[in-house]
PABABA-766490 format. One line per field, with one value per residue (C-alpha): x, y, z; residue number from 1; residue in one letter. Coordinates in Angstrom, 1 decimal. Layout:
<sites>
X = c(X|...)
Y = c(Y|...)
Z = c(Z|...)
n = c(NUM|...)
res = c(a|...)
</sites>
This chain:
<sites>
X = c(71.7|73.8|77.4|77.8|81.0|82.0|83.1|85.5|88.9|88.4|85.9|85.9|85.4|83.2|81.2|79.4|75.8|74.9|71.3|71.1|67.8|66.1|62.7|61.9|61.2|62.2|65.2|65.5|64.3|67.1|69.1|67.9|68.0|71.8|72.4|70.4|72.8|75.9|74.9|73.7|76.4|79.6|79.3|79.0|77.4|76.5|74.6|75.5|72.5|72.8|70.9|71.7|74.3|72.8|69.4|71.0|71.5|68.2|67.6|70.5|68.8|66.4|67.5|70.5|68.1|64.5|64.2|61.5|58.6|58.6|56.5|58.4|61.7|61.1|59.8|63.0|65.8|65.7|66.5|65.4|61.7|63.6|61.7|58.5|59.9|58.7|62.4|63.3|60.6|61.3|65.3|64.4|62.3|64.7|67.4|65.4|64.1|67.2|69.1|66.8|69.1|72.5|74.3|76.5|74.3|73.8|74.4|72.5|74.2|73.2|76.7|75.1|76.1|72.9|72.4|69.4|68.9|68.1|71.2|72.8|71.9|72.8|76.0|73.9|72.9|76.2|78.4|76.3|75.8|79.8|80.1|77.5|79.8|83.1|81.5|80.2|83.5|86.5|87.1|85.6|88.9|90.0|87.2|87.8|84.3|81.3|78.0|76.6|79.3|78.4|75.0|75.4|77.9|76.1|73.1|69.9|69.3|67.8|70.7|72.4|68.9|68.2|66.9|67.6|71.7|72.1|71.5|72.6|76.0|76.3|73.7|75.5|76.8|79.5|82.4|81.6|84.0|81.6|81.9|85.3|85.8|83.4|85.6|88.5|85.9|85.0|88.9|90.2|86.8|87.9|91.2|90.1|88.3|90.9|94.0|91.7|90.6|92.2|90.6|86.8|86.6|87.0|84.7|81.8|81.9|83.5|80.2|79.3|83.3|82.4|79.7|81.4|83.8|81.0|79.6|83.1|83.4|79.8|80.7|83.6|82.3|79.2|81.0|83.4|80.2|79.0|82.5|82.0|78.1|79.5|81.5|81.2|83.7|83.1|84.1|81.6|80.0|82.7|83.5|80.3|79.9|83.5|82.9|79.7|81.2|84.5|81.9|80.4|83.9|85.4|81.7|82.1|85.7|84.8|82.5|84.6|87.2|84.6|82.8|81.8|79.6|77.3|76.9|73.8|73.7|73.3|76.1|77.4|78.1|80.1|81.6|85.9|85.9|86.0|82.8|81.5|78.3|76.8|74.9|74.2|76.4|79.0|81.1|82.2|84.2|85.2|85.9|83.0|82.9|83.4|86.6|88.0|87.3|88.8|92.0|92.3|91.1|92.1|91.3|89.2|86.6|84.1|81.9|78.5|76.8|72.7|71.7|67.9|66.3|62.6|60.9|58.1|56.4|59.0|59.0|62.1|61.3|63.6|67.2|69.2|70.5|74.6|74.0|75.2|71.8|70.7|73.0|71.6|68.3|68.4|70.0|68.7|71.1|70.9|74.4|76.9|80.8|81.5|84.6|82.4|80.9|82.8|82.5|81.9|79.0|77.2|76.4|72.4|70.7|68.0|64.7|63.7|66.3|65.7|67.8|71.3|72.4|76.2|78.6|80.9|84.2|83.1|82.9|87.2|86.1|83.0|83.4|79.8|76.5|73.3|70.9|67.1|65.1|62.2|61.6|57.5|56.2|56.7)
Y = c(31.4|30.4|29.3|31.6|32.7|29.4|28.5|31.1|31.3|35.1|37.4|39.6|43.2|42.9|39.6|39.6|37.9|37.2|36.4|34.5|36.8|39.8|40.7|37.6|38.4|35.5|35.6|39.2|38.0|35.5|38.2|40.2|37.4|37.2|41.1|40.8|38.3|39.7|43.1|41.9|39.0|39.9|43.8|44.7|48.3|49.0|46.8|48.0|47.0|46.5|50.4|54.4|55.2|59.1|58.0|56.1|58.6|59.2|55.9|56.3|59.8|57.9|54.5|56.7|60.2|59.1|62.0|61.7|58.9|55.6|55.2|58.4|57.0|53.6|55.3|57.8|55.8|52.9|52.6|49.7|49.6|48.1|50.2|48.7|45.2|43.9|42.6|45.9|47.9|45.2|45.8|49.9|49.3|47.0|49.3|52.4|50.1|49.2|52.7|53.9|52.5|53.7|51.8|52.3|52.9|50.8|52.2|51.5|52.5|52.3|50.9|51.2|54.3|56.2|53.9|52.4|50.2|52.6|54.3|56.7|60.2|63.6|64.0|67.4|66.3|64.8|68.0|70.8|69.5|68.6|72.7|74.0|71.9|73.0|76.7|76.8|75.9|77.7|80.9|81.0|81.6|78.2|76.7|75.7|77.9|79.6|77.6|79.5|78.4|74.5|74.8|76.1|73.4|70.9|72.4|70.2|67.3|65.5|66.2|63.4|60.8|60.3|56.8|56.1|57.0|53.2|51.9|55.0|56.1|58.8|60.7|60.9|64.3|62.0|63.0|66.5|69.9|70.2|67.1|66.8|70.2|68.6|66.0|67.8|70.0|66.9|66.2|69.7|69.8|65.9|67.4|70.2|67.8|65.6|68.4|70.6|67.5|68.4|71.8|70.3|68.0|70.5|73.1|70.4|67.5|63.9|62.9|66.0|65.8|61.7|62.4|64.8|62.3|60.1|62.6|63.4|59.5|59.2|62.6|61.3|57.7|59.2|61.3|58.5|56.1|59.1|58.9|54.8|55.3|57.2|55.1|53.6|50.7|46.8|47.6|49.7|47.2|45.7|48.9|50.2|47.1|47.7|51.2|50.4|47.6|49.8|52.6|50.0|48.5|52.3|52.9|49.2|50.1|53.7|51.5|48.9|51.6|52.9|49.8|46.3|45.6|43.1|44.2|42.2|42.5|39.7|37.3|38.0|41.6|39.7|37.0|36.5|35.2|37.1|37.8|37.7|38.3|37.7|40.2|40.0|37.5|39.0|37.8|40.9|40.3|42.2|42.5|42.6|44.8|41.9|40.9|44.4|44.7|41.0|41.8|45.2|43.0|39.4|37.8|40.7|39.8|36.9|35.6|33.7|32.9|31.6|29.0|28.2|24.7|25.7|28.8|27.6|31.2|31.9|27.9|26.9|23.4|20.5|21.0|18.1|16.0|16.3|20.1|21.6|22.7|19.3|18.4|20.6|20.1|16.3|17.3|18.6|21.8|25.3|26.5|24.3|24.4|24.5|22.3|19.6|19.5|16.9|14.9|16.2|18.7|20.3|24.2|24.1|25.9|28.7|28.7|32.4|35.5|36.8|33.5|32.7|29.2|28.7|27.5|24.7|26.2|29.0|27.1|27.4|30.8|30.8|30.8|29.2|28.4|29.5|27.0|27.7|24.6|26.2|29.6|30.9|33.8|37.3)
Z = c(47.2|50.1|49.3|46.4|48.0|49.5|45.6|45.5|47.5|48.4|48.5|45.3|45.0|42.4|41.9|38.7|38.0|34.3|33.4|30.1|29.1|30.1|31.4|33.4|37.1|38.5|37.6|39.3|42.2|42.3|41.8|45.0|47.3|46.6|47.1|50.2|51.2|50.6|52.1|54.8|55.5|53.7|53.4|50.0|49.8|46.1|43.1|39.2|36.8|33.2|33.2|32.1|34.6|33.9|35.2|37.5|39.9|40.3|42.1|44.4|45.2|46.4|48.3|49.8|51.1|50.1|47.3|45.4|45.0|44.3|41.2|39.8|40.2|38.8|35.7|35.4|36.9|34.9|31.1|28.3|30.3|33.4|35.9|34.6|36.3|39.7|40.7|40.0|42.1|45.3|44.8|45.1|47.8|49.8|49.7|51.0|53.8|54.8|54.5|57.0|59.4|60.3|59.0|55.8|53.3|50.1|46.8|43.3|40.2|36.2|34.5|31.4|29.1|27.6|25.0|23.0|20.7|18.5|19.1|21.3|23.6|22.6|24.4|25.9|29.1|29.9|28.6|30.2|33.5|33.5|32.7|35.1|37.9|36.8|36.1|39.8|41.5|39.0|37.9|34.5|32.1|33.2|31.2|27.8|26.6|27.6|28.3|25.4|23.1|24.2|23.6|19.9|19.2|20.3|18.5|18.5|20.1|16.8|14.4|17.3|18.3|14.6|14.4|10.7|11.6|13.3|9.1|7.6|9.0|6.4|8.2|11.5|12.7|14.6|12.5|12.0|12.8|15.6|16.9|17.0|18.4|21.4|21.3|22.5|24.9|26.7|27.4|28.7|30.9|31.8|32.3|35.0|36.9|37.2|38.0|39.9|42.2|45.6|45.5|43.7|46.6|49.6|47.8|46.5|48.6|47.2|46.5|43.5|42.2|42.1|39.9|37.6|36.9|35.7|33.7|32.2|31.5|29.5|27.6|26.3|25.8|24.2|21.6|20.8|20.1|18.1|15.7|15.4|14.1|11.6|10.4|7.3|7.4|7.9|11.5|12.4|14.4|15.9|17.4|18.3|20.5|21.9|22.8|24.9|27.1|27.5|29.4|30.8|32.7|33.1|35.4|37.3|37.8|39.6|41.5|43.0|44.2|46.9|47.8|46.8|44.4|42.9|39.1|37.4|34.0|30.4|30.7|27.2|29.3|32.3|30.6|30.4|26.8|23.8|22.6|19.3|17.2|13.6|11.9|8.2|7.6|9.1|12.5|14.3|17.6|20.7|24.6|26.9|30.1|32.0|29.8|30.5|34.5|34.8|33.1|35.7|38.9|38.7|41.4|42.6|40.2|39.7|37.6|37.9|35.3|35.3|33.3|33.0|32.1|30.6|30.1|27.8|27.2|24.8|23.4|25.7|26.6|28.4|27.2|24.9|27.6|26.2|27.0|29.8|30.5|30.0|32.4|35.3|34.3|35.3|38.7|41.4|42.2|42.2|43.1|40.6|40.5|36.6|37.1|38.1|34.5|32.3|29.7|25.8|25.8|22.6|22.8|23.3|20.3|21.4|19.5|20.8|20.0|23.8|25.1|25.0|26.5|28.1|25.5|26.5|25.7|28.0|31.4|32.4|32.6|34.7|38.7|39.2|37.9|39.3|37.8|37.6|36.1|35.0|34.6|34.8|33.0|34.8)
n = c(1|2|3|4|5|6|7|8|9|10|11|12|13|14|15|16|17|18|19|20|21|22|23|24|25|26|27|28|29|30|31|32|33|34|35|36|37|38|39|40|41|42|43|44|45|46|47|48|49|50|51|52|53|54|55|56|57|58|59|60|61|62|63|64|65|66|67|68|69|70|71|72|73|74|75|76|77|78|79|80|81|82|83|84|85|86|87|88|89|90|91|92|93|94|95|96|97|98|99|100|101|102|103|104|105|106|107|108|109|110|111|112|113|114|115|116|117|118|119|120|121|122|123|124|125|126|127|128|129|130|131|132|133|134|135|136|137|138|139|140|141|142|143|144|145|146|147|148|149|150|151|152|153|154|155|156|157|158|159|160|161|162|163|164|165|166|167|168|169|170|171|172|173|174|175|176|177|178|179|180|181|182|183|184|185|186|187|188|189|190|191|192|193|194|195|196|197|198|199|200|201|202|203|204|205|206|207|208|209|210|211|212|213|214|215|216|217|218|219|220|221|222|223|224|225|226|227|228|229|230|231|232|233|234|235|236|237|238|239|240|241|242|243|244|245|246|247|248|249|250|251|252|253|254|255|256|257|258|259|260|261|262|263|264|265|266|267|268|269|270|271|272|273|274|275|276|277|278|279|280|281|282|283|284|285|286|287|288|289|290|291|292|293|294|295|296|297|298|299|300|301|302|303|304|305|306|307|308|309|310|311|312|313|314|315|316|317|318|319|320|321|322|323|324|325|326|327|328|329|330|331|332|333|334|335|336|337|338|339|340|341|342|343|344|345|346|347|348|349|350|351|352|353|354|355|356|357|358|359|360|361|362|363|364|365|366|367|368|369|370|371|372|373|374|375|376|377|378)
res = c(x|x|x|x|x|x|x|x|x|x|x|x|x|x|x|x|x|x|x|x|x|x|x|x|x|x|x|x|x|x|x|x|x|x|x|x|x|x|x|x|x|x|x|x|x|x|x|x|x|x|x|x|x|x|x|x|x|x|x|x|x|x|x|x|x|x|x|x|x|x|x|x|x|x|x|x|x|x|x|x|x|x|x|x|x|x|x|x|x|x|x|x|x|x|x|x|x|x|x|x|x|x|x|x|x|x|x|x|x|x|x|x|x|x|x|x|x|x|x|x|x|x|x|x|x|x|x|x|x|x|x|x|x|x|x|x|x|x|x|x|x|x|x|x|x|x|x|x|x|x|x|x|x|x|x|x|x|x|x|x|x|x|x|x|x|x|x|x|x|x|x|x|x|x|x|x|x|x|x|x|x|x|x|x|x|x|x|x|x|x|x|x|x|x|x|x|x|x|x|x|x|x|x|x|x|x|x|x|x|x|x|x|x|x|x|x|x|x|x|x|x|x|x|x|x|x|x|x|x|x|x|x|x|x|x|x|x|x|x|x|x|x|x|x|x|x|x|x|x|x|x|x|x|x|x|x|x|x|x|x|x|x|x|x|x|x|x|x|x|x|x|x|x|x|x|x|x|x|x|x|x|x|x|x|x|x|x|x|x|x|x|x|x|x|x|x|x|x|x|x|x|x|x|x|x|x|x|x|x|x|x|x|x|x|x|x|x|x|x|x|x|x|x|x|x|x|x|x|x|x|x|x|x|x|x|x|x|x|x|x|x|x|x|x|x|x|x|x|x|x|x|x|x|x|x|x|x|x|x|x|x|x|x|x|x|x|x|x|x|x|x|x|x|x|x|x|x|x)
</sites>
């Protein structure tokens, strides 16, 4: 993965690797090589998967201080069965082994809110621990409520996890008196961590009044995916999909103020274009995180995106040669400056779902291509 920066005219604060599927080791491993790299070389400190930025913290726990064990922490720090993944397990283990030095350690983050495919957390976890903080370090009429009073409002956690709410909106609790009074909760307890930051700082440390603000950011985000799921409109979809990349670039944000950061997520996730989906006939459209972080950053952000050639376990064979995969496939490079691509190319068609190939119109906005030619089963 050498010369990754050499395409770029400085180095960004946060450089962005898409992966055009998930699940496939390889491709992590790909992925760690580079972090490795630009830890090691260019002193980047912190890597931002496509994960729970909750759970999240319990892998930086451990790569930072060594809390906990190994095979616990892959199995609670990671969302969507990522910890299950061998990239994922030699990332964790990298990092520890090389934050037993002392030098400045290197930080792993979720960006991710907590969001499934079957819909979204009960904004509980979120909301209470933001309380107990803010409880532990102000005088309690400063507060907005009692801990008591949050826990009947938010009431139980199934009225919020139902599965059958992501088809039937009418059956979301989203758009409720109770969840719009959480709504303004989640602001003024936002607020006090934000006007009471001088004094949360010296009593906490940076570090706890840090993570309050990211609990105060998935609080609010959750609850606002909450109001979108129930929704009833044609824009439903549109918005849910808007709300979950604008957590995902308010988290990557947060990030690239302390340190910089390789964030490794889909490239529909990173990408600069408007992005768009059709569901039941329907083409909804919206900004990705990626989008939203480049319009804040400019130049201090930069995308990669990885193309693959085969991957025959899921009926991927050799690419049309008039694709841009095509086009890689018959060279010999890994590393590819997208400007050098010319001449009319079709958009490759995907025969599996779990694959999405580059579109043409996309590569203006692309900074490089990682090219893999074949990708073998995990």
């Amino acid at each position: 993965m050498n010369g990754v920066l050499g395409l770029l005219a400085n180095r960004p604060r946060l450089l962005a690797l898409g992966e055009p599927t998930h699940q496939e080791n390889q491709l992590l491993y790909l992925r760690n090589e580079l972090f490795q790299e630009l830890v090691v070389e260019e002193g980047y400190r912190a890597i931002a998967l496509e994960s729970d930025c909750l759970v999240g913290l319990v892998v930086d726990d451990y790569v930072t201080s060594g809390v906990g064990e190994l095979d616990e922490v892959m199995k609670r720090g990671f969302s969507h069965e990522w910890g299950g993944l061998e990239g994922n397990r030699q990332l964790v283990q990298w990092m520890r082994s090389y934050n037993e030095t002392p030098e400045e350690p290197v930080r792993f983050a979720g960006f991710d809110g907590p969001l499934e495919i079957s819909g979204p957390e009960s904004p509980r976890h979120a909301l209470t621990t933001l309380h107990t903080y803010l409880s532990n370090w102000l005088e309690a009429d400063l507060l907005p409520c009692t801990a008591d009073a949050l826990d009947d409002l938010l009431g139980s956690d199934e009225r919020w996890t139902n599965p059958a709410i992501m088809y039937e909106p009418d059956q979301s609790i989203g758009r409720t008196d109770e969840a719009e009074y959480l709504q303004w909760l989640a602001g003024e307890l936002t607020a006090l961590v934000d006007t009471q930051t001088p004094y949360l700082i010296a009593a906490s440390s940076r570090e706890e009044w840090n993570r309050a603000r990211l609990y105060a950011r998935t609080a609010t985000g959750l609850l606002r995916y909450h109001y979108w799921m129930a929704d009833t409109s044609p824009r439903r979809i549109a918005r849910l999909l808007a709300q979950r990349d604008s957590m995902m670039a308010a988290n990557l944000l947060d990030l690239v103020d302390r340190a910089p950061t390789l964030v490794f997520a889909h490239n529909s996730h990173l990408q600069r274009e408007q992005s768009t989906l059709n569901m039941a006939g329907a083409n909804h459209h919206w900004w990705s995180a990626g989008a939203l972080v480049n319009a804040h950053l400019g130049q201090d952000y930069a995308f990669f995106a990885t193309a693959l050639g085969t991957m025959h376990h899921h009926e991927v064979g050799t690419p049309p040669a008039d694709t841009i995969e095509g086009v890689l496939y018959a060279q010999d490079h890994q590393l590819i400056d997208p400007s050098t691509l010319t001449g009319p190319l079709k958009p490759r068609v995907s025969p599996w779902f779990g694959y999405a190939a580059l579109h043409p119109d996309h590569l203006s906005s692309i900074d490089g291509i990682v090219f893999v030619k074949d990708v073998n089963p995990s």
